[in-house]
N, C-alpha and C positions, 0 to 999 in steps of 0.2 A: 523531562516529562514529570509532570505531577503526580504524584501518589493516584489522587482522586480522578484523574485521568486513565490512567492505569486500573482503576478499582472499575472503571464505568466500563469500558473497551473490555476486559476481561467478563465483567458479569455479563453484558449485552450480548458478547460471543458465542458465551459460556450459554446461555439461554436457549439459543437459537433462535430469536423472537424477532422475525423483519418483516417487512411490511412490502415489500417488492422483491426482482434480484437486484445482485451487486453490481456494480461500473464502475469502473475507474477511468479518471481522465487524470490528464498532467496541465495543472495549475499553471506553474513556471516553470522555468530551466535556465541555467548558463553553462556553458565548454569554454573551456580557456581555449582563447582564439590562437595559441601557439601552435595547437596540436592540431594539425594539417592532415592524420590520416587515424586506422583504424588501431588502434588500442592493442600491443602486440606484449601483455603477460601472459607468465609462465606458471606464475604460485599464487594465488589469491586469498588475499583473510575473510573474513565475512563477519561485519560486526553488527548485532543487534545492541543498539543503547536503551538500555532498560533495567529499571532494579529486580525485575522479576525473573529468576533463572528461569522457571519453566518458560515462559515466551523468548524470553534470548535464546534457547537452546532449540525451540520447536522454530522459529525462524532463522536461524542461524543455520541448521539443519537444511529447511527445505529451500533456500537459497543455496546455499551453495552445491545443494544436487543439481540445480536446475543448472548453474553455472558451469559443472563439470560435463553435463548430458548435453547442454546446446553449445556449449564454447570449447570443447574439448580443450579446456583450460583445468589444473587444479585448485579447486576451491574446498578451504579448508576453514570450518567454523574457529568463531574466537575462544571458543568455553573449553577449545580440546585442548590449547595450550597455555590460558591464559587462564587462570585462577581467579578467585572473586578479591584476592588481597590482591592482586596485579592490577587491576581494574583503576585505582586511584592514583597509582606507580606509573604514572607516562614514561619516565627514564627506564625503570626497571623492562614496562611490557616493548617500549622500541627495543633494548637488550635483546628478548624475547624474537620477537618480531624477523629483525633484520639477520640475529644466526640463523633463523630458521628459512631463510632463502626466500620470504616473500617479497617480490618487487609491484604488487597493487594489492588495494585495500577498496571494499565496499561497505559502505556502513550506512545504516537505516535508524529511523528516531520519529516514534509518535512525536508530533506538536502540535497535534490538536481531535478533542472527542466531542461531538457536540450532536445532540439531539435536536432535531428541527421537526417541529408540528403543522404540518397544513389543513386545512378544510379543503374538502372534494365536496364542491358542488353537488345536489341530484340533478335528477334532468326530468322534463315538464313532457306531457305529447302536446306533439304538437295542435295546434285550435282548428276545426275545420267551421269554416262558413256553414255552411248547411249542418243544422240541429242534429239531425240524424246520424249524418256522417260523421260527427265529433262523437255522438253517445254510442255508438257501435266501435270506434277507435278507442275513444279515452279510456272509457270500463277495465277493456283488457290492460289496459298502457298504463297504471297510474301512476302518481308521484312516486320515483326513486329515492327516497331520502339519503341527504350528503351525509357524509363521514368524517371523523377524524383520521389524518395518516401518520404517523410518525418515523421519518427515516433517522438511521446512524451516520454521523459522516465522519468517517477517519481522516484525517491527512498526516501522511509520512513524508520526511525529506531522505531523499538517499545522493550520498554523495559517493562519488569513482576517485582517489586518489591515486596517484604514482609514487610508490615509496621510496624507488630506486631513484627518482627526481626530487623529492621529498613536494610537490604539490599537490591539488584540487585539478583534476581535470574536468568533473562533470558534476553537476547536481541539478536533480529535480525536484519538487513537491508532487506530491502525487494526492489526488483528492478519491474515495473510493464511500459509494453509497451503500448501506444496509450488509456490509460481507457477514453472509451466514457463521462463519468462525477465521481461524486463524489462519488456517491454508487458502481458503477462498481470496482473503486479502493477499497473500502472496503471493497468490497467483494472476491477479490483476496488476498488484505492482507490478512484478515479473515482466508479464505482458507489453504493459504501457510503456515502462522506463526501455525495456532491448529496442522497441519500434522507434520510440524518439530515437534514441542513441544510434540505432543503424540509419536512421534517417539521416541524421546530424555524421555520418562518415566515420562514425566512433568504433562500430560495431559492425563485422563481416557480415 
């Protein structure tokens, strides 16, 4: 993710300035078609990819509470074990990783921040035939003047790995409108991605 992706996502959060509430839907997805039933870990990592500690840490955090509260799974953030020099160390943090009895990995990754502007139409009363009947209607009713709106649109990819298989089991894009801060968006992701995947036979 881009610096200035990151700088926009964090200010816009940071602000609280939205224009609507939030929504998230799921863009795309694939599940490796090998994997015939529900997703049976024991120790889960939880990685936020991002150069920014305090977001890796505030999302790494409330993911993998959610993971241990609905999945009666443990899920244990990336930033408890893994250091900010481990981070560019693939060999050293798999070392890391695999003593420490994880057999699944969940990891998240802004790819994309983008501001979108629309015009909101006003709206007219409507004309009545009879003179009267419009000047008694319209007086009160008059022209609503249109607006500018400006939504946020996040899109996150999260993928499900198997460490003890060493593959990709699942990944989505997740597309989420205007999220007031940092937990709102998690918590849409959260949402969207467990429903696909229990939909999809992933998830009990």
């Amino acid at each position: 993710m881009k610096n200035v992706a990151f700088a926009l996502i964090l200010g816009v959060l940071g602000a609280g300035v939205m224009s609507c509430g939030a929504s998230t839907s799921l863009t795309n997805s694939w599940r490796d078609p090998s994997v015939t039933g529900p997703l049976e870990f024991n120790k889960v990592l939880v990685v936020m990819v991002t150069k920014d500690g305090a977001t890796r840490r505030t999302v790494e955090d409330d993911i993998a509470q959610r993971i241990t509260a609905k999945r009666n799974v443990e899920a244990v953030p990336s930033y408890t074990i893994l250091m900010e020099s481990d981070l560019r160390n693939a060999e050293h943090a798999k070392q890391i990783v695999e003593q420490a009895g994880f057999d699944g990995a969940v990891a998240l990754r802004i790819v994309g921040v983008d501001k979108e502007t629309t015009y909101v139409p006003g709206t007219y009363p409507s004309p009545y035939y009879n003179f009267w009947g419009y000047y008694d209607y319209a007086w009160p009713a008059v022209y609503d003047p249109g607006y500018m709106q400006t939504d946020t649109i996040v899109n996150i990819e999260t993928m499900v790995y198997s460490i003890k298989d060493g593959k990709l089991v699942w990944t989505g894009t997740t597309e989420t409108f205007n999220p007031s801060d940092l937990d709102d968006l998690v918590e849409g992701i959260g949402a969207t991605v467990s429903a696909e995947m229990t939909k999809q036979g992933l998830l009990r």
